[in-house]
N, C-alpha and C positions, 0 to 999 in steps of 0.2 A: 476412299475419302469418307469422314466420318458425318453421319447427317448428322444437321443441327435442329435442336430443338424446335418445334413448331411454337414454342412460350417465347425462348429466346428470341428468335425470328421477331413475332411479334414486339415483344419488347423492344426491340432496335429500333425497328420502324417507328415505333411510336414517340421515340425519341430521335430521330431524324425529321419526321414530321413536327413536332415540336422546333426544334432550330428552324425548317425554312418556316412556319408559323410566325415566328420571333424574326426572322430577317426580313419577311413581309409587311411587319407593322412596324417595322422602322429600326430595330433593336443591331446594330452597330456588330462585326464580327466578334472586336475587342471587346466588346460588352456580355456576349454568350457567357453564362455561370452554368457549373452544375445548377445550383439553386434556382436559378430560371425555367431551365430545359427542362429538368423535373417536376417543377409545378407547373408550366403548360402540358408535360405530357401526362399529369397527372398522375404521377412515379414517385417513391420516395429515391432517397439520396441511396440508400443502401444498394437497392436496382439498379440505381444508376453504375453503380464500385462493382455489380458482381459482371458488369459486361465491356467497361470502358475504363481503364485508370485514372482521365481527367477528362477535361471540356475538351484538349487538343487533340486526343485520341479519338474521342467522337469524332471531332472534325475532319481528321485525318479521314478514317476510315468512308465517313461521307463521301468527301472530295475524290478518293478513290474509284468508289464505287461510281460516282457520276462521271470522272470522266474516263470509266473504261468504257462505262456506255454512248459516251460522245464517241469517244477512237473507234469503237466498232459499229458502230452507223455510218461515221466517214468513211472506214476501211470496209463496210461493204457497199457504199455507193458506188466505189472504185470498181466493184464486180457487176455493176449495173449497164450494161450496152446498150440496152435496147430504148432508152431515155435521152435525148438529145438533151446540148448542152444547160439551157434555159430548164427544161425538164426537172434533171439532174437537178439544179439549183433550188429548186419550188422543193421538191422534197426531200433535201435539208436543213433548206430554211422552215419547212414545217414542222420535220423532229426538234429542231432547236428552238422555237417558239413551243413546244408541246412541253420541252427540260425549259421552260423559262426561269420560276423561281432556280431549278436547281443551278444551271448556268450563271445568274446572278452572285450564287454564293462562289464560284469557280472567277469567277472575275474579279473577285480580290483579291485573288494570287498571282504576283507577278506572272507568273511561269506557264498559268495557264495560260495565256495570252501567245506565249513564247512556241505552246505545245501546238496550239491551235492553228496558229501560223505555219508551224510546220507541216500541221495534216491538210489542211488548203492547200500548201503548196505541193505537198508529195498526188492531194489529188488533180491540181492544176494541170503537172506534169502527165498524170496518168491518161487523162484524157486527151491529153497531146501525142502522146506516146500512140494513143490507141486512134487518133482522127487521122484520116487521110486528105484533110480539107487546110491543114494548117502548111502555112507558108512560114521560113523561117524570119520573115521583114515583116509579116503582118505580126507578130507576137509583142505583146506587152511583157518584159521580163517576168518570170515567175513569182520573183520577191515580191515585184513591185504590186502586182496583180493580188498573192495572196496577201500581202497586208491591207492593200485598201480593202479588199472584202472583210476580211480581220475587223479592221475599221465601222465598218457599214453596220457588220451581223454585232458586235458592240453595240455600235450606238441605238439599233435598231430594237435590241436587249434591253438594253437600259434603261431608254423614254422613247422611242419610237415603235414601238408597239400596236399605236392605230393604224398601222399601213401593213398589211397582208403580205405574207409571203412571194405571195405572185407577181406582187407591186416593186417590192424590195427586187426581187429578181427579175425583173423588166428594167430595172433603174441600173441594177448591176452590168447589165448585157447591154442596156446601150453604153455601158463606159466603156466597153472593148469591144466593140462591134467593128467588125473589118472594113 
C-alpha cells in the first residue's frame, strides 16, 4: 500500500474541517461550494482540484471515512463481554456524542439512517445471542427495539445534547426493562 503524503494528509483534513466548520454555523449540505470550503480552510481552489474533483467527492469521501468509524466502534462493541447491557450502551453513546458534529453531517443521508439501524440491530441481536438471561416472551422484537434507539441517539444528536450519555442510556433501558 502506498503511503500518502504527510502535505496531502494535511490538506484533506483541513478541508474536512472546514466543511464541519461550515455545517456548524449553519451553512446547509446543498450550500457547501468549493469556494466556501476553500476560504474557510484557507486553501486556494487549485489545492482544492489537485486532491477532490468537486464539492461531492469531498463529501463523499468524508461520509466514508466517518462512517467506517462508526461501523467499527459498533462492530467492536459486539466484541465487548465483559460490559453489561446499560454498560455497553453508555459507551456508545459516548463515542457518538464524541463524532457529534461528524454524525450530524451523516444524518442527512437517507441511508445513513438505514445503515445504522442495521448495526443496532445486528448488535441488539448479538448480545442476545451471547445472554443467557434472555427469555424468548420477554424480548421487544429486534426491529422494533433498533429503530426506537435509532430514534433516541437521533434526536439526542440533533438537539438533545444536554442530557449525558448515561442519562440517555438509563432512559433507553427503562423502555425495555423485563
Amino acid at each position: 500500500m502506498k503511503k500518502m503524503d504527510p502535505r496531502t494528509i494535511r490538506t484533506k483534513e483541513m478541508l474536512k474541517r472546514a466543511v464541519f466548520k461550515l455545517l456548524n454555523e449553519g451553512v446547509m449540505l446543498n450550500q457547501l461550494s468549493v469556494q466556501k470550503v476553500t476560504k474557510q480552510a484557507t486553501l486556494n481552489r487549485t489545492t482544492f482540484y489537485l486532491h477532490y474533483e468537486d464539492i461531492n467527492h469531498l463529501l463523499d469521501d468524508l461520509t466514508k471515512e466517518i462512517f467506517n468509524e462508526v461501523t467499527e466502534k459498533i462492530k467492536d462493541l459486539n466484541h465487548i463481554h465483559l460490559l453489561n447491557e446499560k454498560e455497553h450502551l453508555v459507551e456508545l453513546l459516548n463515542y457518538l456524542a464524541s463524532q457529534k458534529h461528524a454524525l450530524r453531517l451523516l444524518f442527512q443521508f437517507e441511508q445513513f439512517e438505514k445503515v445504522l439501524f442495521q448495526l443496532m440491530k445486528q448488535l441488539i441481536d448479538t448480545r442476545r445471542l451471547n445472554s443467557d438471561r434472555v427469555t424468548s416472551n420477554s424480548l421487544v422484537d429486534s426491529h422494533i427495539k433498533a429503530a426506537s434507539i435509532v430514534g433516541v441517539i437521533s434526536w439526542w444528536l440533533k438537539g438533545g445534547g444536554h442530557f449525558t450519555a448515561a442519562y440517555i442510556a438509563d432512559q433507553i433501558h427503562l423502555m425495555y426493562r423485563r
